[in-house]
DOMAR-61794 format. One line per field, with one value per residue (C-alpha): x, y, z; residue number from 1. Coordinates in steps of 0.05 Angstrom, whole numbers, always signed. Example, Ala and Ser with C-alpha at 12.3 -4.5 7.8 and 13.67 -1.06 7.14 Angstrom:
residues 2
east	(+246;+273)
north	(-90;-21)
up	(+156;+143)
seq	(1;2)
***
This chain:
residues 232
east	(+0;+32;+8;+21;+86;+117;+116;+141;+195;+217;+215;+263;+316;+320;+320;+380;+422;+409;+446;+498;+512;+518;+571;+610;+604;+631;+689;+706;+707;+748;+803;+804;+818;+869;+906;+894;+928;+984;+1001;+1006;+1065;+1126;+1182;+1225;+1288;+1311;+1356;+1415;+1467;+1522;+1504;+1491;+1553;+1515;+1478;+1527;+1573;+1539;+1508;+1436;+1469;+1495;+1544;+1571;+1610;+1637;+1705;+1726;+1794;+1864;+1836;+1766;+1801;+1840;+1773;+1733;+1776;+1779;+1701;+1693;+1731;+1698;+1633;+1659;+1687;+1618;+1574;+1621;+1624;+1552;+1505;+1563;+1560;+1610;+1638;+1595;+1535;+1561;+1571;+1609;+1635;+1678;+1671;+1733;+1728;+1752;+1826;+1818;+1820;+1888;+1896;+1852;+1916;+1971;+2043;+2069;+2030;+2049;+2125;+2128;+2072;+2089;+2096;+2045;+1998;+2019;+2015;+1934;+1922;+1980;+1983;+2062;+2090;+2084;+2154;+2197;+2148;+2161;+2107;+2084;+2118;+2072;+1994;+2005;+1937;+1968;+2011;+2000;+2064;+2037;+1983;+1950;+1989;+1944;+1868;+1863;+1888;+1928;+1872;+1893;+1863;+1887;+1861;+1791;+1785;+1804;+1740;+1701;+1705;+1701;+1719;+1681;+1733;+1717;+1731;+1722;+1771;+1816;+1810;+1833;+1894;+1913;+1913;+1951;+1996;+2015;+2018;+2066;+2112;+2097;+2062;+1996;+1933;+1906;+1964;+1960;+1898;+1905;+1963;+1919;+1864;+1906;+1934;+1874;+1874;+1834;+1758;+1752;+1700;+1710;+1652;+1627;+1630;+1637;+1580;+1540;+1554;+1537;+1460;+1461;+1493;+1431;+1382;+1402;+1386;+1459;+1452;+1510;+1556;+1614;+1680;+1704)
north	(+0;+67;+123;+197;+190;+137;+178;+234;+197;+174;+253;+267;+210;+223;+299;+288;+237;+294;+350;+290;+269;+343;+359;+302;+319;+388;+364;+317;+377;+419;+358;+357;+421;+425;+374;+403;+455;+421;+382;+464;+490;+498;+493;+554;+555;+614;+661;+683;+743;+693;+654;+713;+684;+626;+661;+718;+656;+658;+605;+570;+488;+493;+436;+427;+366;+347;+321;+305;+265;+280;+229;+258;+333;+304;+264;+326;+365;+317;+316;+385;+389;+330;+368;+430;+395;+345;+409;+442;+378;+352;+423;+474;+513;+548;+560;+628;+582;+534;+546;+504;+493;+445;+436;+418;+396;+362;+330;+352;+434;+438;+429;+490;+520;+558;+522;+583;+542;+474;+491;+513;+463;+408;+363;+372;+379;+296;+283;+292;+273;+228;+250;+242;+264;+204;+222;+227;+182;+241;+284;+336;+408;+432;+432;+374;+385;+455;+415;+380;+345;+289;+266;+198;+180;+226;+226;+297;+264;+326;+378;+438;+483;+539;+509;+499;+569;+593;+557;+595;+548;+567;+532;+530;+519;+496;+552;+489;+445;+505;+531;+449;+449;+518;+488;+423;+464;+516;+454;+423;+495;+527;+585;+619;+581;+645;+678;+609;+613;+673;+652;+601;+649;+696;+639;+604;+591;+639;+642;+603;+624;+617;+580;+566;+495;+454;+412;+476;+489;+429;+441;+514;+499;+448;+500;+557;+497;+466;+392;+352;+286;+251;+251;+188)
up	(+0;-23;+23;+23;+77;+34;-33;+12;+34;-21;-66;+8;-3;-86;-69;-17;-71;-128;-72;-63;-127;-147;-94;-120;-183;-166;-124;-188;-230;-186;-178;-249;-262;-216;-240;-311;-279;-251;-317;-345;-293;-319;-273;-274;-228;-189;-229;-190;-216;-199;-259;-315;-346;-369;-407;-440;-476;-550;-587;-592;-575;-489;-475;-410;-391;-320;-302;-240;-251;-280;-339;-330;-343;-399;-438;-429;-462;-527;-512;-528;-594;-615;-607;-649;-691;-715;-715;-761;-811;-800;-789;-822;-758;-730;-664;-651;-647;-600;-521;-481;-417;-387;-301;-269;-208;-154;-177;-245;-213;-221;-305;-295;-264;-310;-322;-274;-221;-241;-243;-165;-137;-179;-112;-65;-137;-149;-69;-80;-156;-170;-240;-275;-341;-390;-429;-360;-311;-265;-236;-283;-277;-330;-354;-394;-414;-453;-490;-554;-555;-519;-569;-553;-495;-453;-451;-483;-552;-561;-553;-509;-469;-507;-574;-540;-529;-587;-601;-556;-498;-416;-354;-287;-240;-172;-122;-63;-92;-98;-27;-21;-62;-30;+41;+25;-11;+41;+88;+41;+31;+101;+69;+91;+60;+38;+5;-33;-53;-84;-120;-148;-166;-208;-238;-275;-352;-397;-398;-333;-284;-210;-188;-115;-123;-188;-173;-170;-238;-257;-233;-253;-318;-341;-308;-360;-409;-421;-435;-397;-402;-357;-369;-330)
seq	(1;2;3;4;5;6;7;8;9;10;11;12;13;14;15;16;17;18;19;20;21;22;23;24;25;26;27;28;29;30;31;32;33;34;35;36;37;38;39;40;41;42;43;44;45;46;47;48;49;50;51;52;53;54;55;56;57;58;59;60;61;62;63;64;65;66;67;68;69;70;71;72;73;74;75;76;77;78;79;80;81;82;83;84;85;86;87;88;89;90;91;92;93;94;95;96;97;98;99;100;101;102;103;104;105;106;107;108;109;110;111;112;113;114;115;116;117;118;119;120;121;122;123;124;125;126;127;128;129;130;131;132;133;134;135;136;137;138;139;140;141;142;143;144;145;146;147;148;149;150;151;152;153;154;155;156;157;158;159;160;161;162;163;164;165;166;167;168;169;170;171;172;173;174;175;176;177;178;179;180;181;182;183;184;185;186;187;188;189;190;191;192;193;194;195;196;197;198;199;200;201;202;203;204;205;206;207;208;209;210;211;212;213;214;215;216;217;218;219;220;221;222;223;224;225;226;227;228;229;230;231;232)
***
């Protein structure tokens, strides 16, 4: 028997489900566009006048590789010509359109270093990377790495860092790994850390940048839109 409270009832329960499935409805809508939303943000990193640099070398292709060995220092190097040289012969462009930088870090900081550095720290330099001439077996009094009298017999292949920036090249050097190599070497010579460090400082090859740490330039190198590789 179907009475007048029963039909109420059930117009109250349908009315209530409508409200219900309307608010869910709603709350569906909103996730959804929030995650439309979501999907939309671009990350954009924080810019930071310690960087600008990145951004004033020329050229539309950003290459930075990483080193962080003598070898790693040395393969970089070869690296980097290799990648001027295959965009001249396979896209005809020249070095204008092309910026790269090579990181050294770590124990390959010091082929960042002129030969006027090598020659008087020669020592304490080996004590920490271990790195020798190949012609005398002795450790290097030079930037072997400025050198192309050495050819195959060092990782480099006989590309210098002189010839990379003729190509337009630049060098983050690591300013950690140099406070380092200052320290050990003032241990080593009784000198004053600091007056060591600046030694090192005003001694670094052309178009290097001082950088905070190398493994910062890393990050902020691939967040101005440099792609990166390894030098092992």
């Amino acid at each position: 028997m179907t009475g007048p409270t029963n039909t109420l009832a059930r117009r109250s329960m349908l009315a209530r489900f409508g409200i219900g499935a309307a608010a869910i409805g709603s709350g569906i809508a909103v996730s959804a566009a929030k995650a439309v939303a979501a999907t939309n943000t671009r990350f954009e990193p924080a810019q930071h006048p310690e960087d600008s640099w990145f951004d004033s070398l020329p050229g539309r292709h950003r290459f930075v590789i990483d080193s962080t060995t003598p070898e790693g220092g040395g393969s970089a190097l070869a690296f980097a010509n290799n990648f001027f040289v295959a965009n001249k012969s396979g896209y005809k462009l020249d070095a204008p359109a092309l910026a790269v930088v090579v990181v050294m870090r770590h124990f390959s900081t010091p082929f960042a270093y002129t030969d006027t550095i090598w020659a008087k720290y020669s020592a304490p330099i080996f004590d920490l990377i271990k790195f020798t001439d190949p012609k005398t077996k002795q450790p290097a009094k030079t930037n072997l790495y400025n050198s192309a009298a050495y050819g195959l017999t060092l990782p480099n292949f006989g590309t210098t860092v002189d010839s990379l920036i003729g190509q337009g090249a630049h060098f983050a050097v690591c300013d950690m790994a140099t406070h380092f190599f200052a320290g050990h070497v003032a241990e080593q010579t009784k000198q004053n850390a600091d007056a060591v460090y600046r030694e090192l400082t005003a001694n670094l090859v052309r178009n290097s940048h001082l950088v905070p740490a190398g493994i910062v330039a890393v990050n902020r190198a691939q967040e101005h839109g440099y792609t990166f590789a390894y030098a092992a």
